[in-house]
C-alpha positions, 0 to 999 in steps of 0.5 A, spaced: 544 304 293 547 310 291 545 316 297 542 322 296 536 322 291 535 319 286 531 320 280 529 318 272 528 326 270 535 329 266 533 336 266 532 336 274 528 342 277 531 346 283 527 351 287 527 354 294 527 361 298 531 364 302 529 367 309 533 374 307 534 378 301 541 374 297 544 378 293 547 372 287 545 365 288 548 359 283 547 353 282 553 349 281 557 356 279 552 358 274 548 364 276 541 363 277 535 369 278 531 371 283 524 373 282 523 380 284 523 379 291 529 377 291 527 370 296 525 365 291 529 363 285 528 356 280 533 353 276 534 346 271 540 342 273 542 337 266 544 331 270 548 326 267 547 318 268 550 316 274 551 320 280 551 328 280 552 333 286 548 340 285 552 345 289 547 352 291 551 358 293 548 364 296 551 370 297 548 376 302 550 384 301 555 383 305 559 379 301 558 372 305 557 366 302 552 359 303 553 353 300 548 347 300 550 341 297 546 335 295 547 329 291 541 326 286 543 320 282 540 320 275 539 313 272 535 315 266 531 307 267 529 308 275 523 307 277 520 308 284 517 302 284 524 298 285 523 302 292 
């Protein structure tokens, strides 16, 4: 069984906060928005079959950068009775 999570949703939702104000964050190298509180944002990632890696990336004011990384395997016939 693949690692991470797996999942039959090709247009799969990120979302999440930050603790402090981020000045970008991307999501897989593309920009995502922040709402106007500059904490909470959502994205869509367009997986393809099989395994996939979503790379969060956050940048503060000063510059520096985060990056979370998570794999999340699409196969378009799971289902989690097969658990």
């Amino acid at each position: 069984m693949p690692s991470g999570i797996r999942t039959n949703i090709e247009a799969f939702p990120v979302t999440g906060n930050v603790l402090s104000a981020a000045k970008k964050i991307f999501l897989n190298n593309k920009s995502i928005r922040l709402d106007s509180s500059g904490r909470n944002f959502f994205a869509v990632a367009n997986l393809h079959q099989g395994q996939n890696t979503l790379a969060l990336k956050i940048v503060d004011s000063a510059g520096n950068e985060t990056v979370y990384s998570k794999q999340v395997f699409f196969d378009p016939n799971y289902s989690r009775s097969e658990e």
